[in-house]
C-alpha positions as semicolon CSV with decimal commas, in nm:
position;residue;x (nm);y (nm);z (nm)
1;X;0,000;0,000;0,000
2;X;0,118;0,358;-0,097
3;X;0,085;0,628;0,131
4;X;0,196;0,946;0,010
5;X;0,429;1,161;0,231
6;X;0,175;1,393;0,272
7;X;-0,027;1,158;0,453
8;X;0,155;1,066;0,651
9;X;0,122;1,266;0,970
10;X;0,454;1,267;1,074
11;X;0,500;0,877;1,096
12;X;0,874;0,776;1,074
13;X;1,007;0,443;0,959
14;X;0,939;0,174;1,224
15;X;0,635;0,338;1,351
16;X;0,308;0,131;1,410
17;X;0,038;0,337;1,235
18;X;-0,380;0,334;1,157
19;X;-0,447;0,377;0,809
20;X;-0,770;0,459;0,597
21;X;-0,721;0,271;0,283
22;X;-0,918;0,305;-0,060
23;X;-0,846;0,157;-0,380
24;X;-0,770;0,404;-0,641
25;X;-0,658;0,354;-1,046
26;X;-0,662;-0,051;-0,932
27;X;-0,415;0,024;-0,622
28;X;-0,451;0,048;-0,324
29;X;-0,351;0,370;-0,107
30;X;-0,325;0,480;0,278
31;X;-0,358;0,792;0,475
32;X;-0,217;0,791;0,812
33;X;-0,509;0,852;1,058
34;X;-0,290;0,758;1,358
35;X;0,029;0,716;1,460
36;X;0,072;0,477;1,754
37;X;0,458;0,509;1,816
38;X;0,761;0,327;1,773
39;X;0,749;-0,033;1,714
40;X;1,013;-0,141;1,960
41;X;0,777;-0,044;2,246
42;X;0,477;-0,349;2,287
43;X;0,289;-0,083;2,442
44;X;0,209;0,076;2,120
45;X;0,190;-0,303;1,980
46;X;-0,096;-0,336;2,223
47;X;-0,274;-0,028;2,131
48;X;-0,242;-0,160;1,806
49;X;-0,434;-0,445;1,833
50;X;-0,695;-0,292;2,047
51;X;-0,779;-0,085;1,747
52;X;-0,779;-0,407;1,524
53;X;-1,079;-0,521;1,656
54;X;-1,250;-0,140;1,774
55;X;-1,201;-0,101;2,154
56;X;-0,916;0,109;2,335
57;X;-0,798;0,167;2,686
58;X;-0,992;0,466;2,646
59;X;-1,357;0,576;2,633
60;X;-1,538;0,883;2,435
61;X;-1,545;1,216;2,638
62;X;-1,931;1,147;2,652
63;X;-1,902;0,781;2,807
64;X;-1,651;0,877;3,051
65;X;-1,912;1,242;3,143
66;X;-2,196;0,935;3,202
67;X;-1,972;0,752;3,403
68;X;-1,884;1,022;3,625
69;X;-2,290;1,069;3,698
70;X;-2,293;0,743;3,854
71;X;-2,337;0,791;4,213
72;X;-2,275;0,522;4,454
73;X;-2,537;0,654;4,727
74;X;-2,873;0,582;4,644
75;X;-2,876;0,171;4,606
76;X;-3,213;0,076;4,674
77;X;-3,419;-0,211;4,907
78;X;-3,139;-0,462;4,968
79;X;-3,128;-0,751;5,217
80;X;-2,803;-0,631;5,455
81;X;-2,594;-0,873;5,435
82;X;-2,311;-0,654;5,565
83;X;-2,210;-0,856;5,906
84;X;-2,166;-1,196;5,709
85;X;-1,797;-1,263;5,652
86;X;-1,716;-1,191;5,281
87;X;-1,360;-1,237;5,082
88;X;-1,265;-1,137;4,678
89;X;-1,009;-1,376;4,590
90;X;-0,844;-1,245;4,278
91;X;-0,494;-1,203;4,097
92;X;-0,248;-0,949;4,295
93;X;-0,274;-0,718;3,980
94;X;-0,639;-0,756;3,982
95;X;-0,815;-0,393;3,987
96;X;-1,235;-0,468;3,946
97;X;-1,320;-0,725;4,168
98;X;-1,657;-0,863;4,011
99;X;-1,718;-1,160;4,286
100;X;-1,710;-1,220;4,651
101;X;-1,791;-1,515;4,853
102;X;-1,936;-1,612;5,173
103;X;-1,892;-1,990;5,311
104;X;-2,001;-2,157;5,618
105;X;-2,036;-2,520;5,728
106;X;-2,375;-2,611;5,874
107;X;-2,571;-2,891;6,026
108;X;-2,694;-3,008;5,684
109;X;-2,332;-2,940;5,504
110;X;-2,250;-2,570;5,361
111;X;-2,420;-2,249;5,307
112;X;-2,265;-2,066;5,046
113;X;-2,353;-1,697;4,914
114;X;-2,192;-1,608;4,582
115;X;-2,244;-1,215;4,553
116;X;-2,167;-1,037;4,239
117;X;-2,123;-0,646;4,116
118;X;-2,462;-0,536;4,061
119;X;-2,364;-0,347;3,737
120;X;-2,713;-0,303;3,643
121;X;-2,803;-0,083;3,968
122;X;-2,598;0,168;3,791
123;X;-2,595;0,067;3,388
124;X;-2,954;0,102;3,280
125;X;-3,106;-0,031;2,993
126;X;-3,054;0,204;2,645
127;X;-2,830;0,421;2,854
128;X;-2,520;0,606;2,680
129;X;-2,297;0,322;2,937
130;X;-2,542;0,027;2,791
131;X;-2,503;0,051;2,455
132;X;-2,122;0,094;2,455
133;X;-2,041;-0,183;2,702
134;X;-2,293;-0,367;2,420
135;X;-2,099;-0,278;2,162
136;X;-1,747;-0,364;2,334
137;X;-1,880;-0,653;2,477
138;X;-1,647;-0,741;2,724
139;X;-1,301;-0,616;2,893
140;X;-0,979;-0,731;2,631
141;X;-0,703;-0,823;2,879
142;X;-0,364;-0,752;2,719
143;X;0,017;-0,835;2,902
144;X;-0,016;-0,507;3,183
145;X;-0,327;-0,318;3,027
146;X;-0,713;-0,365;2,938
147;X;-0,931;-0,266;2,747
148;X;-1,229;-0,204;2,962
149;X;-1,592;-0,286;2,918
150;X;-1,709;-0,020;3,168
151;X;-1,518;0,289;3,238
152;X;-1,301;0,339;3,550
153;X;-1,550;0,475;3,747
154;X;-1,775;0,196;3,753
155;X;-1,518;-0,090;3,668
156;X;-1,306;0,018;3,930
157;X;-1,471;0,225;4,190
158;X;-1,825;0,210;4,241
159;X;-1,894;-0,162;4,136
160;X;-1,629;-0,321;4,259
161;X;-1,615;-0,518;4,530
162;X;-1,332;-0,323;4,732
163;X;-1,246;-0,426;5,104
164;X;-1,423;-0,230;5,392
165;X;-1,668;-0,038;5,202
166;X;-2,059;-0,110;5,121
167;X;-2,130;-0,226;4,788
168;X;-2,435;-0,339;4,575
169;X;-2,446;-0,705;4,492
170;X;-2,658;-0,979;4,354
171;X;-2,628;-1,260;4,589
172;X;-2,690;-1,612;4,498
173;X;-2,751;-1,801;4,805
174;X;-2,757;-2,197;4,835
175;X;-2,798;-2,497;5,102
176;X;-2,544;-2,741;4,999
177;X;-2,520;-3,133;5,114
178;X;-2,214;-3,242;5,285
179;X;-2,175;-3,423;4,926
180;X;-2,182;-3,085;4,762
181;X;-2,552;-3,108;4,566
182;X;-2,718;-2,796;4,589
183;X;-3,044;-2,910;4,812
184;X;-3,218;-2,486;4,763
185;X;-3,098;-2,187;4,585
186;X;-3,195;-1,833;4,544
187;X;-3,104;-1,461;4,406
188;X;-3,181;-1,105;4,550
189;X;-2,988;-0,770;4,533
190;X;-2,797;-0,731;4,856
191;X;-2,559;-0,476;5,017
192;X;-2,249;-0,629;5,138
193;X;-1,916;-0,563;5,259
194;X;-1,599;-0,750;5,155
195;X;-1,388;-0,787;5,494
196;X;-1,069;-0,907;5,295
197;X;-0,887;-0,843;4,948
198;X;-0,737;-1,216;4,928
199;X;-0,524;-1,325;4,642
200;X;-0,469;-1,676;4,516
201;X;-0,061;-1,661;4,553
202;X;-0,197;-1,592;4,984
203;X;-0,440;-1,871;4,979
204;X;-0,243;-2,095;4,842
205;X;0,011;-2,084;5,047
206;X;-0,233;-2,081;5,320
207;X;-0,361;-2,414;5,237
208;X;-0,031;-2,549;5,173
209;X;0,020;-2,416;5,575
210;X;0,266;-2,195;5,489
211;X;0,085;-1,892;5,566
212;X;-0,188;-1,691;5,760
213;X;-0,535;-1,483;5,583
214;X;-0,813;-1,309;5,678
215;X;-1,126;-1,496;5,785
216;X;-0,920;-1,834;5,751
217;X;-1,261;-2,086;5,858
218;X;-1,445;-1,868;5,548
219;X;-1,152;-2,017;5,361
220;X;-1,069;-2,403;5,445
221;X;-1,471;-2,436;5,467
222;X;-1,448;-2,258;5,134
223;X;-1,180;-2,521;4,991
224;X;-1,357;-2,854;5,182
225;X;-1,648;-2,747;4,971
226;X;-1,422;-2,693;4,657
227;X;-1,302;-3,023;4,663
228;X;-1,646;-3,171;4,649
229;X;-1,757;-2,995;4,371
230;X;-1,451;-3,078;4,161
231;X;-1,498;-3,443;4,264
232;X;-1,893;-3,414;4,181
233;X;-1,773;-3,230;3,819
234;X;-1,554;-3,536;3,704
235;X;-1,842;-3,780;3,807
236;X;-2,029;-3,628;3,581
237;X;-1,761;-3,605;3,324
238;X;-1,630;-3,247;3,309
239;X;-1,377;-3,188;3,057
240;X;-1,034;-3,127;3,249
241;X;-0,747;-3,020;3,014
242;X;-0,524;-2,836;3,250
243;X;-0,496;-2,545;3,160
244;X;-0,181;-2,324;3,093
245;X;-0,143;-1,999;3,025
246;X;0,149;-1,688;3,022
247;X;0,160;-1,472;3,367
248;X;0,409;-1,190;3,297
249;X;0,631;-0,937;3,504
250;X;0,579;-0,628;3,464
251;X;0,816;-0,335;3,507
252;X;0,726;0,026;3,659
253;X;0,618;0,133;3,353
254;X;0,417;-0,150;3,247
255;X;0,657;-0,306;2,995
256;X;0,709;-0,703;3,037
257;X;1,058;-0,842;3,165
258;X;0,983;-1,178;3,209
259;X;0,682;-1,448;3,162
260;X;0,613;-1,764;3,330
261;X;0,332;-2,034;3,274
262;X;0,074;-2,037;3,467
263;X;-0,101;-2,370;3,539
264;X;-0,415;-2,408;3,775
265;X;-0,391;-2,400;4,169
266;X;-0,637;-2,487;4,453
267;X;-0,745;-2,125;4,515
268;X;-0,822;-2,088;4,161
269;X;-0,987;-2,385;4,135
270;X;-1,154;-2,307;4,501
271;X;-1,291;-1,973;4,309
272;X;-1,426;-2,157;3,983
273;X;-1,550;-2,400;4,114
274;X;-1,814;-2,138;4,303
275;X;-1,873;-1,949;4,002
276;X;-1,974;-2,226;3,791
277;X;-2,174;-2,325;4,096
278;X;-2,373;-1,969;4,108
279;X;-2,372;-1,953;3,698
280;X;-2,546;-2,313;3,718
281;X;-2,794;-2,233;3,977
282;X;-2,886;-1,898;3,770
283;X;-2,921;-2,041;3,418
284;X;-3,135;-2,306;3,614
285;X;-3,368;-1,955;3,771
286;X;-3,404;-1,793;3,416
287;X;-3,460;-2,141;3,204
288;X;-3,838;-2,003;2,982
289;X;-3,742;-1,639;3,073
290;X;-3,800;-1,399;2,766
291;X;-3,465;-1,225;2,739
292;X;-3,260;-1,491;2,901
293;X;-2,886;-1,585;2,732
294;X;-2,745;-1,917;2,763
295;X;-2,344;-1,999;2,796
296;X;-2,352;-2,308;2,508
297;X;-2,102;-2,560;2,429
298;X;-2,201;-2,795;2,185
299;X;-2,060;-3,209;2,178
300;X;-1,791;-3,299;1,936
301;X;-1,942;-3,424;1,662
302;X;-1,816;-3,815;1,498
303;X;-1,594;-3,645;1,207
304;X;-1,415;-3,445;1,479
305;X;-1,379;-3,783;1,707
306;X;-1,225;-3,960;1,394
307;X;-0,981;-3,735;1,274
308;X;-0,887;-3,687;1,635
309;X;-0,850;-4,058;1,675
310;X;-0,607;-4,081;1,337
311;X;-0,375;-3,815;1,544
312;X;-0,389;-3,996;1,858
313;X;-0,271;-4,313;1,700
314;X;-0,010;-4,174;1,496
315;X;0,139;-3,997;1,819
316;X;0,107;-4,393;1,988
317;X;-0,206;-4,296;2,175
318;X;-0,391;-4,617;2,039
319;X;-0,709;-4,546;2,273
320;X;-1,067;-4,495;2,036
321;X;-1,139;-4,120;2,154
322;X;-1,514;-4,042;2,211
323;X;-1,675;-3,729;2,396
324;X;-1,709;-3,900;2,713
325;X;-1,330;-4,008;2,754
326;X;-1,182;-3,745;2,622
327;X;-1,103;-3,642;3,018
328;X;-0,926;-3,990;3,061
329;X;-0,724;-3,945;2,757
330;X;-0,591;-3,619;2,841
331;X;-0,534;-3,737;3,220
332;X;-0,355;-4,073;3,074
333;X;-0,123;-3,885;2,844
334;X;0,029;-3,607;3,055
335;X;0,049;-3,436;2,740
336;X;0,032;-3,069;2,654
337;X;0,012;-3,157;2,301
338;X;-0,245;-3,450;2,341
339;X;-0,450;-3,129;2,484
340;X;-0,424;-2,915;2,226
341;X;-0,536;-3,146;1,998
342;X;-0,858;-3,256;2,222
343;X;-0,904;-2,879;2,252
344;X;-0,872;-2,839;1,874
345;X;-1,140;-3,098;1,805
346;X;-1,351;-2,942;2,050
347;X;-1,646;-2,687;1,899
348;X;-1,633;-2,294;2,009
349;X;-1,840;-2,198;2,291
350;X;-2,079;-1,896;2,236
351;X;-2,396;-1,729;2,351
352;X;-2,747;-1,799;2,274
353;X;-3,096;-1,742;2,356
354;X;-3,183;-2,145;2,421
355;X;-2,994;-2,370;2,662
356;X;-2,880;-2,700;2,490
357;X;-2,626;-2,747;2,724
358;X;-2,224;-2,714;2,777
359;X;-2,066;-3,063;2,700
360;X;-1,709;-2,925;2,880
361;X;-1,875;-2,868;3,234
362;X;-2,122;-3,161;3,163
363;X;-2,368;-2,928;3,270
364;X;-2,720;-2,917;3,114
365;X;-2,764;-2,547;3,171
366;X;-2,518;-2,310;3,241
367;X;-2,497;-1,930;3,161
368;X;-2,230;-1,671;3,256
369;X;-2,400;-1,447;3,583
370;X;-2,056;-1,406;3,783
371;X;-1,875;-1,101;3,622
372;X;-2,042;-0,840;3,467
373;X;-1,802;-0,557;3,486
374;X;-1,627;-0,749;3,180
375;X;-1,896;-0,908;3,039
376;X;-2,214;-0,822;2,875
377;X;-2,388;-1,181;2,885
378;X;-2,378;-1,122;3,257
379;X;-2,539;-0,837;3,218
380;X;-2,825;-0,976;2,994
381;X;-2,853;-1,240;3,274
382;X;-2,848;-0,988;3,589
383;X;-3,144;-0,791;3,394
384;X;-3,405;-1,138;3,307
385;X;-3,297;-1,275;3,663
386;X;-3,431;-0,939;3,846
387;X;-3,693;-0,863;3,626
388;X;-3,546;-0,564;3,447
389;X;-3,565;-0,475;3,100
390;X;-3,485;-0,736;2,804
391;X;-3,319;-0,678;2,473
392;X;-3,574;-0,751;2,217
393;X;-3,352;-0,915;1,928
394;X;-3,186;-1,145;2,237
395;X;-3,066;-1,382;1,951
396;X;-2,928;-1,080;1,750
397;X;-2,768;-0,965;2,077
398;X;-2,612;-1,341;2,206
399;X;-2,487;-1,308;1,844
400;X;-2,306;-1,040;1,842
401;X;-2,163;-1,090;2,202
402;X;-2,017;-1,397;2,017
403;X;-1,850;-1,255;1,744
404;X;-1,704;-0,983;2,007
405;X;-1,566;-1,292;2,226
406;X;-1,428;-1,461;1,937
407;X;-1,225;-1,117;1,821
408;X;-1,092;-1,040;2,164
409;X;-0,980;-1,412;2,192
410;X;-0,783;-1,379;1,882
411;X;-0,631;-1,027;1,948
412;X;-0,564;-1,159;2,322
413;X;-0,412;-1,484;2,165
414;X;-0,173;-1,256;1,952
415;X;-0,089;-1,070;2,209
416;X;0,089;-1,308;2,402
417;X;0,243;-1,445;2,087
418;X;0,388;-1,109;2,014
419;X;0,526;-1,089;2,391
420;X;0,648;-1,417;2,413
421;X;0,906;-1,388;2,103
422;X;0,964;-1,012;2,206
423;X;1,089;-1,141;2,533
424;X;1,291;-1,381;2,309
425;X;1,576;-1,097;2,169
426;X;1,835;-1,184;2,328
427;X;1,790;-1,508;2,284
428;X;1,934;-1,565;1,939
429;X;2,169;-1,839;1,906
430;X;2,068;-2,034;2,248
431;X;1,957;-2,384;2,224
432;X;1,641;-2,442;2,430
433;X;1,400;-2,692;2,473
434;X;1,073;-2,740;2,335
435;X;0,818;-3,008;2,218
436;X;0,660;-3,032;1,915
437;X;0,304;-2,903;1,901
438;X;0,202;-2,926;1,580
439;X;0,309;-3,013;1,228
440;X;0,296;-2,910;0,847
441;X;0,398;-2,919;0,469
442;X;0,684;-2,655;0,563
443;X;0,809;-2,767;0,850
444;X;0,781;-2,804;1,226
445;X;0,603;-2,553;1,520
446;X;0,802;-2,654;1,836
447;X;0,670;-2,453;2,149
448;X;0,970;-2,350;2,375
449;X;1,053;-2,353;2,762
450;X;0,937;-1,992;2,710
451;X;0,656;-2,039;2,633
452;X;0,728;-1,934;2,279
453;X;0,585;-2,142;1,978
454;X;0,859;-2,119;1,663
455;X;0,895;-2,271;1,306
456;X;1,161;-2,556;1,228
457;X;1,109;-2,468;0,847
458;X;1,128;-2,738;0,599
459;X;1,443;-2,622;0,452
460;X;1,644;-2,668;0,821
461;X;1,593;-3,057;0,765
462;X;1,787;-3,313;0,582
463;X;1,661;-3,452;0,224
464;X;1,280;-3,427;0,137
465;X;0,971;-3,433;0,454
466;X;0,650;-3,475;0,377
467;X;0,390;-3,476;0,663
468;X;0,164;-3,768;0,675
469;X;-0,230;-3,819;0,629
470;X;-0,281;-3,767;0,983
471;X;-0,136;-3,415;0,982
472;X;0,062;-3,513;1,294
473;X;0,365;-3,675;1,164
474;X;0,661;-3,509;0,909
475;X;0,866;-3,801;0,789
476;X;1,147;-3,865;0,581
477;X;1,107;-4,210;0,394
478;X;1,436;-4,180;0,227
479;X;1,616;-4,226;0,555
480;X;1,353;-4,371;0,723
481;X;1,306;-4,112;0,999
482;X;1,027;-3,885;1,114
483;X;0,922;-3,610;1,374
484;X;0,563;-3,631;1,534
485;X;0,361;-3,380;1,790
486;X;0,472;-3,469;2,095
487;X;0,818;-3,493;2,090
488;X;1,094;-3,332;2,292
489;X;1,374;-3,174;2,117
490;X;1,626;-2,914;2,197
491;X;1,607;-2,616;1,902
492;X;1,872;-2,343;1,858
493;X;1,698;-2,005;1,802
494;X;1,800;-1,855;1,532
495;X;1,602;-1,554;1,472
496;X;1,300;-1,385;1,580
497;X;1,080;-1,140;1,449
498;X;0,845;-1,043;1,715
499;X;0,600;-0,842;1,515
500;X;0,556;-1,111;1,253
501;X;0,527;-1,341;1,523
502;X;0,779;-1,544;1,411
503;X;1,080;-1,701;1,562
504;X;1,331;-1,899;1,312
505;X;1,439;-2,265;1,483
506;X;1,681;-2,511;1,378
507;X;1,683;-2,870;1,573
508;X;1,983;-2,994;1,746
509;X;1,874;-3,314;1,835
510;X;1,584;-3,483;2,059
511;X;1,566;-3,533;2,416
């Protein structure tokens, strides 16, 4: 694309830029409507891609003048629930806390209240704030920034759930059996107090007993009832794949030094495990509600099961996969790459106005209730579940909440593969190791101790490759040899281009 230097704006080489582009005399050519800033700085890389798929850290001068209306006095008839003992367990960089929790045992087993921002206290139907947290459709979480769904003042201040002051809530509350099966559950708006800001790094060193926190029986009972629930969830054939994903250091500026991987612990597990429970119970309260919105995951389907089966064989994984073992397999293999491909033969979950079920939690209907500061299902679900307002093209709506999931999944996905390699400079010419998650015509994606996923191109390997049927395999039949997803190998890095998302790999040998 040509853009002329008048057009520019003042954009140097190696400058990340926004450009209007039209097609003129059959070519194409740019004007410079923004210039973002140097290239070497991910910051501006981020800001980039929040403008790829239309949000920003940043809202209109007329959003952020209805945000600032928003008063946090007036809140309403609410049950006072402000002398039961109530946590947040978050992140330590968490800033909008969306959930708290309340836990106690009893004579019959637990009582449990789940209590959640009441966003739409203060977002009202049609409002300026409503129709652009529709149209964002949820918070975009880059490495040390977001793109916010609400604006500060609400995301931050006056519907969070800080420590020590009153807030608004929806509470979900629930009579549990000693085996964990909810025996009665219901909702109201409440007015609570959260007498801790707990963070999973604390309460997990808590429960290893290497620690003290804040309203410790809330916790253990907490945990004791967490443990239930996860064993209750695999009886019924939940989908574990454990998941991984990059948790990076930040500097004081915001930059990232370093990333590790982060895998599930028991306080995050304690946590979702209690927000599926609440999610489960509301779906079940607004089932034949006009306006309600579903959380859907649709089964695998047979073609899916039989081309996963051809990889799983050809990796020496000789068990027939089918929806309901898919748990087993990934538990039997101890596999990060048998994962990815049972998550890769696994449909998309979306929104939608009917509830036919979500085959990962096994559930028969779930919907998303626990965080709407981020998320505008939630809100749909707050509204039908108190009565309020509905949309009325809900379909139209769960649609479009969809497609905004699906972007922000892809820009947050490229995010971290941007990060990764840029973390990755000074890396050229060190041999690391890696295992090989996937294979194709050209060569070899090995993902690195890093985190990193790099190419072994075709080129960097001895005599002809050609990768087999099952798409899992790249052999050699000339010298009878052959690489397959799922092995270990140490890689020398020989180049990485951090914008193209690219790093350059050449294999040493296998581990």
């Amino acid at each position: 694309m040509l853009v002329a230097r008048r057009q520019r704006k003042g954009a140097e080489a190696g400058d990340i830029v926004l450009v209007r582009a039209r097609e003129r005399d059959r070519s194409l050519r740019g004007e410079v409507v923004r210039v973002m800033g140097s290239s070497d700085d991910p910051r501006n890389v981020y800001d980039a891609l929040f403008a790829s798929i239309d949000t920003s850290r940043t809202f209109s001068p007329k959003v952020e003048e209805a945000a600032e209306t928003v008063s946090g006095g007036e809140l309403g008839e609410r049950r006072d629930l402000r002398d039961l003992p109530t946590v947040t367990i978050d992140g330590e960089d968490a800033k909008d806390f969306d959930d708290a929790i309340s836990v106690e045992r009893s004579s019959f087993g637990y009582k449990v209240w789940v209590h959640i921002a009441d966003v739409t206290h203060f977002v009202k139907p049609g409002s300026r704030l409503d129709r652009e947290a529709a149209r964002r459709g949820n918070s975009v979480y880059l490495p040390g920034t977001v793109a916010p769904m609400l604006p500060a003042r609400l995301s931050d201040d006056v519907c969070s759930l800080r420590p020590n002051v009153e807030r608004a809530a929806v509470t979900v509350e629930m009579d549990l059996a000693e085996s964990g099966e909810v025996r009665s559950q219901k909702a109201y708006r409440s007015l609570i107090i959260s007498d801790a800001r707990l963070t999973y790094e604390a309460v997990d060193a808590f429960l290893r007993g290497e620690g003290t926190v804040e309203q410790p029986e809330l916790v253990r009972a907490a945990f004791d009832l967490s443990r239930r629930l996860k064993t209750r969830a695999a009886v019924r054939g939940k989908l574990e794949l454990g998941g991984r994903e990059p948790d990076y250091e930040l500097d004081p500026e915001g930059v990232p030094i370093a990333a590790r991987v982060r895998r599930s612990t028991p306080a995050r597990e304690l946590i979702e495990e209690l927000m599926v429970l609440a999610n489960e119970a509301v779906a079940k309260m607004v089932l034949g509600k006009a306006g309600a919105v579903f959380r859907v995951h649709e089964r695998p389907n047979a073609e899916s099961m039989q081309v996963l089966a051809d990889r799983l064989a050809a990796i020496g994984v000789q068990e027939e996969p089918t929806p309901e073992n898919l748990g087993d397999i990934a538990a039997r293999s101890k596999s990060d790459a048998v994962n990815y491909m049972i998550l890769r033969s696994l449909p998309r979950a979306s929104y939608a106005p009917a509830s036919p079920g979500h085959f990962g939690l096994a559930l028969e209907d779930y919907t998303h209730f626990t965080s709407p500061i981020r998320r505008y299902a939630d809100v749909l679900v707050h509204r039908v579940l108190l009565g309020d307002e509905a949309p009325e093209d809900v379909a139209g709506v769960a649609a479009s909440i969809s497609e905004r999931e699906y972007r922000s999944m892809i820009c947050e996905r490229t995010a971290d593969e941007y990060t990764l390699m840029w973390l990755m400079r000074d890396l050229v010419g060190e041999v690391l190791e890696g295992t090989i998650v996937s294979t194709t015509n050209f060569g070899l994606f090995v993902e690195m101790e890093t985190g990193a996923t790099g190419l072994v191109h075709i080129s960097k390997l001895p005599g002809r490759w050609d990768v087999e049927e099952n798409g899992v395999v790249l052999s050699n039949d000339q010298i009878g040899a052959s690489y397959r997803v799922g092995d270990r190998v140490l890689v020398e890095l020989l180049d990485v281009l951090p914008l193209m998302k690219r790093a350059e790999l050449k294999i040493v040998k296998r581990i």
